[in-house]
C-alpha positions in Angstrom: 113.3 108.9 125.9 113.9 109.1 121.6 110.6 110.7 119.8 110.1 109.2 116.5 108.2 110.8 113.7 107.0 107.3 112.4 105.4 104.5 114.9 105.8 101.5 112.5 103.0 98.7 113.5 103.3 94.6 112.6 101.2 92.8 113.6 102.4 88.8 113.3 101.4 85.5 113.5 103.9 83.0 113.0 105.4 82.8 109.2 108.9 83.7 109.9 110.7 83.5 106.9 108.5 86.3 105.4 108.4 88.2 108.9 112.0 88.2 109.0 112.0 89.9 105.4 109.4 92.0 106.3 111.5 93.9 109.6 115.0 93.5 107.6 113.3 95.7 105.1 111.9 98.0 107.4 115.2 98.4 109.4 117.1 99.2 106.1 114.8 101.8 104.9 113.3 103.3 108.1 116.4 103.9 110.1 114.7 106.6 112.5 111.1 104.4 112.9 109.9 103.1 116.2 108.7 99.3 115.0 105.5 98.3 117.4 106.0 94.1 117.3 103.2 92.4 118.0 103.4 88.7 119.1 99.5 87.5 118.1 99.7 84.2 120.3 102.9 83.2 117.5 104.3 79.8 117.7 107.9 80.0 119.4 110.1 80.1 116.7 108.0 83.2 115.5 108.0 84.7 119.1 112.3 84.0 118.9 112.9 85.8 116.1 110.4 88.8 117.2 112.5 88.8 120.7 115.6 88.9 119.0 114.5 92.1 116.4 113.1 94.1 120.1 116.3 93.3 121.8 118.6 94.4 118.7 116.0 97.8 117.9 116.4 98.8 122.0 114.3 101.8 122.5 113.4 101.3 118.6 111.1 98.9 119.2 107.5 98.1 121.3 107.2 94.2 122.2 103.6 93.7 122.8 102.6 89.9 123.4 98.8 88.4 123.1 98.7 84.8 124.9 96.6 83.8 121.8 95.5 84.9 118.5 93.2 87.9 119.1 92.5 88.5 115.5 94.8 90.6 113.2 92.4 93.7 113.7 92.5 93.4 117.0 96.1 93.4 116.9 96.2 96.7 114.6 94.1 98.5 117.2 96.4 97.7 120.1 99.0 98.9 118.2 97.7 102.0 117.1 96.7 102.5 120.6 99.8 102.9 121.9 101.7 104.6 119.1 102.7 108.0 120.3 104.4 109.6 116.6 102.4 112.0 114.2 102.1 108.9 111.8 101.5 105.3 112.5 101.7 103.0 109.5 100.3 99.0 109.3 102.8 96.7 107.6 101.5 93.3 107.2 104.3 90.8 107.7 104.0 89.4 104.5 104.9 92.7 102.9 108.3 93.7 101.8 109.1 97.1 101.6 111.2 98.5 99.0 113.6 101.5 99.2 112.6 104.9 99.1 108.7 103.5 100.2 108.0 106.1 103.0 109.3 109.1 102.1 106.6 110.3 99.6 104.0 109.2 101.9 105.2 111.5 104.9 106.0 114.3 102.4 102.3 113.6 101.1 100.8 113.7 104.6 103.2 116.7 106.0 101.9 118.7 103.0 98.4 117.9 103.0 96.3 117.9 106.6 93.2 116.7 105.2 94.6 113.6 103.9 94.1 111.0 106.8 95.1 107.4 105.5 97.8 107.1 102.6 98.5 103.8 100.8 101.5 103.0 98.8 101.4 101.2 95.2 101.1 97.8 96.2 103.1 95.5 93.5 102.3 91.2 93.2 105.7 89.6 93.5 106.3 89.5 89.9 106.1 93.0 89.1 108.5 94.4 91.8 111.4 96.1 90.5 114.7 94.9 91.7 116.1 98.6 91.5 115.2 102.0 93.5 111.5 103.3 91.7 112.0 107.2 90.6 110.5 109.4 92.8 107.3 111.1 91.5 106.0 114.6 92.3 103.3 114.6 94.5 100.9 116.1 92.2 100.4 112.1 91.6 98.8 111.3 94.6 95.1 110.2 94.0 92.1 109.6 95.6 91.0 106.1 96.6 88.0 104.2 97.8 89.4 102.2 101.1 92.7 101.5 102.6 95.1 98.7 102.4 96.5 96.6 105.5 99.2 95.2 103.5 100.2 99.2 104.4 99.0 102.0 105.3 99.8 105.3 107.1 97.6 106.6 109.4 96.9 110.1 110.9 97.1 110.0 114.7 95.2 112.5 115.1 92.4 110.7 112.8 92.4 107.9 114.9 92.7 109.7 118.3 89.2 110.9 117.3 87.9 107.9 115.3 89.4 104.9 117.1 90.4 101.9 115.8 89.3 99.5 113.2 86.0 97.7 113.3 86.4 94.2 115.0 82.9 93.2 114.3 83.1 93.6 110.5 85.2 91.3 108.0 89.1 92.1 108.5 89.4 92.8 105.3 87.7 95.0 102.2 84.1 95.9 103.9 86.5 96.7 107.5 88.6 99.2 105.1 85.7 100.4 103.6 84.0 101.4 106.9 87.1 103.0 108.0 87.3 105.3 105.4 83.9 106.2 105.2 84.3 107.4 109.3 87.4 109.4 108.0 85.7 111.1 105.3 83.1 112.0 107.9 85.5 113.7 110.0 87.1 115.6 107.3 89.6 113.3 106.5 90.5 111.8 103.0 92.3 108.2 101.6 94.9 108.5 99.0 97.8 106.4 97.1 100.6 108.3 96.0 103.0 107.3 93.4 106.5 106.8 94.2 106.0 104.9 97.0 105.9 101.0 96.9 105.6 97.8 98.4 105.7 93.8 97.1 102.7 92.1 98.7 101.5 88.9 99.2 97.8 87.5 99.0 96.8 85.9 102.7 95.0 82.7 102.8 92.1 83.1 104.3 91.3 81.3 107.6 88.5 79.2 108.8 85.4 77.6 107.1 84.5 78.6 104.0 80.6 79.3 105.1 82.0 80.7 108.2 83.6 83.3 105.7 80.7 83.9 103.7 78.3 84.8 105.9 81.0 87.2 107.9 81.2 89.4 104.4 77.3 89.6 103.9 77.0 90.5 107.8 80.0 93.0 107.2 78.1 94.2 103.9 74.7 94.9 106.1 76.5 96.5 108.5 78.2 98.9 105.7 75.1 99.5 103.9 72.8 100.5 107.0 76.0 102.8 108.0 76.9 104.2 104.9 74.3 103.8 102.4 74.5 101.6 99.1 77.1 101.8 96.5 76.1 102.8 93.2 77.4 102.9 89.5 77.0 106.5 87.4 77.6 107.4 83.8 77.7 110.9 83.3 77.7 112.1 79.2 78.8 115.7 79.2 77.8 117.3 76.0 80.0 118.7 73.0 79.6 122.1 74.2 78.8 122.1 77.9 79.9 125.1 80.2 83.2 124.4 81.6 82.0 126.5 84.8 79.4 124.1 85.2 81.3 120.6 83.9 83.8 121.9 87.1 81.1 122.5 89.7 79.5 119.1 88.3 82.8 117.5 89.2 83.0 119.0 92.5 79.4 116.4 93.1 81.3 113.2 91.9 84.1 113.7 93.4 82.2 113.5 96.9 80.1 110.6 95.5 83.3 109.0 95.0 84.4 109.9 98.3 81.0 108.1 99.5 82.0 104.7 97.9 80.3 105.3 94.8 81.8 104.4 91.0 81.6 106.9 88.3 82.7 106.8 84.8 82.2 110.2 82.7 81.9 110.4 78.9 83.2 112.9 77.3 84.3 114.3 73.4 86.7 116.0 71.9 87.5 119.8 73.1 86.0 119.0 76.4 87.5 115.6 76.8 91.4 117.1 76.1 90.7 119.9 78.6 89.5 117.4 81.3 92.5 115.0 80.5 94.8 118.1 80.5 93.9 119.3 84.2 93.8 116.1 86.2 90.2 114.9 86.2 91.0 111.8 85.3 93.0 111.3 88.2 91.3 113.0 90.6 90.0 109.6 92.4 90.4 105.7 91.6 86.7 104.8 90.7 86.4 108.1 88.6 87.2 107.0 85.5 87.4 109.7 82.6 86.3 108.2 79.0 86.7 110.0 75.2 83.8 109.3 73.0 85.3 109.7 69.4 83.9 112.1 66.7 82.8 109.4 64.4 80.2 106.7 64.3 80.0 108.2 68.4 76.7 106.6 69.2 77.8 103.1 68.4 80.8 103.8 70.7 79.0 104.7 73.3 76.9 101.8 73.2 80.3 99.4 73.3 82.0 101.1 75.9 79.0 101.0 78.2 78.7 97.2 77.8 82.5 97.1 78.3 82.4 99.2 81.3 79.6 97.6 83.2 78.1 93.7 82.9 75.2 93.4 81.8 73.6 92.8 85.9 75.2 96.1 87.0 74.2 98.7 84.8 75.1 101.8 85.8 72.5 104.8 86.4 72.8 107.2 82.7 73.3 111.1 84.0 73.1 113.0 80.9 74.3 116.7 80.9 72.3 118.3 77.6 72.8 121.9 78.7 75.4 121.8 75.5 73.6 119.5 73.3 72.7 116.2 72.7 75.1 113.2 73.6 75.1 110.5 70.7 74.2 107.0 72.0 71.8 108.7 74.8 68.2 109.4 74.5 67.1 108.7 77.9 69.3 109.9 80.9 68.4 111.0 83.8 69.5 114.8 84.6 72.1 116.0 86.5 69.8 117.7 89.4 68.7 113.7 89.9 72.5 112.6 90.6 72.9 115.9 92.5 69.8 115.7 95.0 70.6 111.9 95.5 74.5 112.3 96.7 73.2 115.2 98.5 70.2 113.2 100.7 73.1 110.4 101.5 75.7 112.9 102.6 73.2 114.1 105.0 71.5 111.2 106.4 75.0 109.2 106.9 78.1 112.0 106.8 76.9 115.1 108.3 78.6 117.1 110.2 81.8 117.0 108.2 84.8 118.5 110.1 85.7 120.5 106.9 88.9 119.9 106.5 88.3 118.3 102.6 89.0 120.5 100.0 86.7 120.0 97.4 88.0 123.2 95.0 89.2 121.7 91.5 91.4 123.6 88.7 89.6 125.2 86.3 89.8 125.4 82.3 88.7 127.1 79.4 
């Protein structure tokens, strides 16, 4: 029997116009993928046109039938339970892959162990290009909060230690969320990497809208007695701080981040290029990396805060004054504060951590 490097799982209920554009696409770009089909209790003409892909894809393809619609996570999780390659990626069928999508996710994934769940760029309709995207060196692969079931790669070896998906939670955002947060405390991280890209469409959601609503505040709970709460930081770094130290403060948000946690860090001028320069911008989606201009800074500071944040959410100030004052901030809290609080979360929800993170970051002078 073939081995295949890629198991490739769809999940579908009914929808067959965009399901038959969905496997067309995956057959043209994925020529050595096993395709796991899932028949979620589909109407017939849905369950014809999945026959008709198994019988064409032979060995290629797994045909798994539910009698009735067990819920799309449900379906993932049977799915991932019987794929049997390295990798095993979701594809909702109402995605359309383009070419060259799943190379620079295996070449992220074969060159990085500690990366567990990859997700490509996903693009609304409008903004797909009709052409082939340039390929991107992988040095552009960053850090994200959560995964993405429009697609996503998986680790099997992540989930032959984790298991599946949550059932009990929403489907959805607070389900990704969860799922991420068990990698990360098995060592494993969730990334997007450029070069890689898919057109997806928005799902309408099903059932009652109270039904709905009370599901995501359940699934919230449920997140937040697991995981802890999600927080906003600003972190000012002084003028003149110590790069040695602005690095090791980094290496702290960057697991905050990991922990769900939103961080936006002020900085100005020397310091801010250097930062820029060497990636720390980029080192994770919901780090974001601001420069505070020379002139008239404390009034910028001021405006980019209220920009930043509304006016219900403000963020928690961390102010780093070992290099002098930061203009616009009289009052923040220091950095030992931020530190101590990541550190009692990671130890009452994460620990032990398999280890295979690598927190070490490039340094600069």
């Amino acid at each position: 029997m073939e081995s295949f490097t890629v198991d490739i799982i769809v999940p579908v209920w009914n929808r067959p116009v965009e399901t038959r554009a969905c496997l067309v696409g995956l057959l043209n770009t994925c020529p050595t993928a096993r395709l796991i089909l899932i028949d979620n209790g589909c109407d017939r003409e849905s369950e014809r046109l999945l026959e008709e892909f198994a019988e064409l894809l032979g060995e290629r393809a797994l045909f798994l039938k539910n009698s009735i619609n067990q819920g799309f996570v449900r379906a993932i999780n049977r799915g991932l339970a019987r794929a049997e390659a390295p990798y095993a990626i979701v594809v909702r069928n109402t995605t359309t892959v383009t070419d060259g999508w799943l190379e620079p996710m295996l070449e992220l994934a074969d060159s990085r162990a500690e990366v567990g769940l990859i997700v490509p760029q996903l693009l609304e309709p409008a903004g797909a290009p009709p052409a082939k995207l340039r390929r991107r060196p992988l040095a552009s692969a960053t850090e994200i909060g959560h995964g993405s079931f429009a697609a996503m790669l998986i680790r099997k070896e992540l989930f032959a230690c984790q298991g599946g998906f949550d059932e009990g939670l929403d489907g959805a955002l607070w389900c990704l969320k969860d799922y991420s947060r068990r990698s990360l405390r098995h060592g494993y991280l969730t990334c997007t990497v450029a070069g890689s890209s898919v057109i997806c469409v928005e799902e309408a959601p099903l059932g009652s809208l109270a039904r709905r609503q009370e599901l995501e505040r359940h699934s919230a709970a449920v997140y937040e007695e697991r995981w802890g709460g999600e927080e906003s930081f600003c972190l000012c770094l002084a003028r003149d701080a110590d790069p040695e130290e602005v690095r090791r403060e980094f290496t702290v948000i960057l697991r905050g981040a990991r922990m769900g946690h939103r961080f936006v860090v002020l900085a100005q001028g020397k310091l801010y290029r250097l930062l820029h320069e060497h990636g720390y911008g980029k080192l994770h989606r919901t780090v974001a990396l601001e420069k505070i201009p020379r002139f008239f800074a404390a009034a910028e500071t001021r405006k980019l805060l209220s920009r930043l944040f509304p006016a219900d959410a403000q963020p928690s100030v961390v102010a780093d004054m070992s290099g002098g004052s930061f203009p616009g901030i009289d009052n923040g809290r220091p950095f030992a504060w931020l530190e101590e609080r990541l550190a009692q979360q990671e130890t009452h929800h994460y620990l032990p951590v398999a280890g295979k993170s690598d927190d070490s970051l490039p340094g600069f002078q």
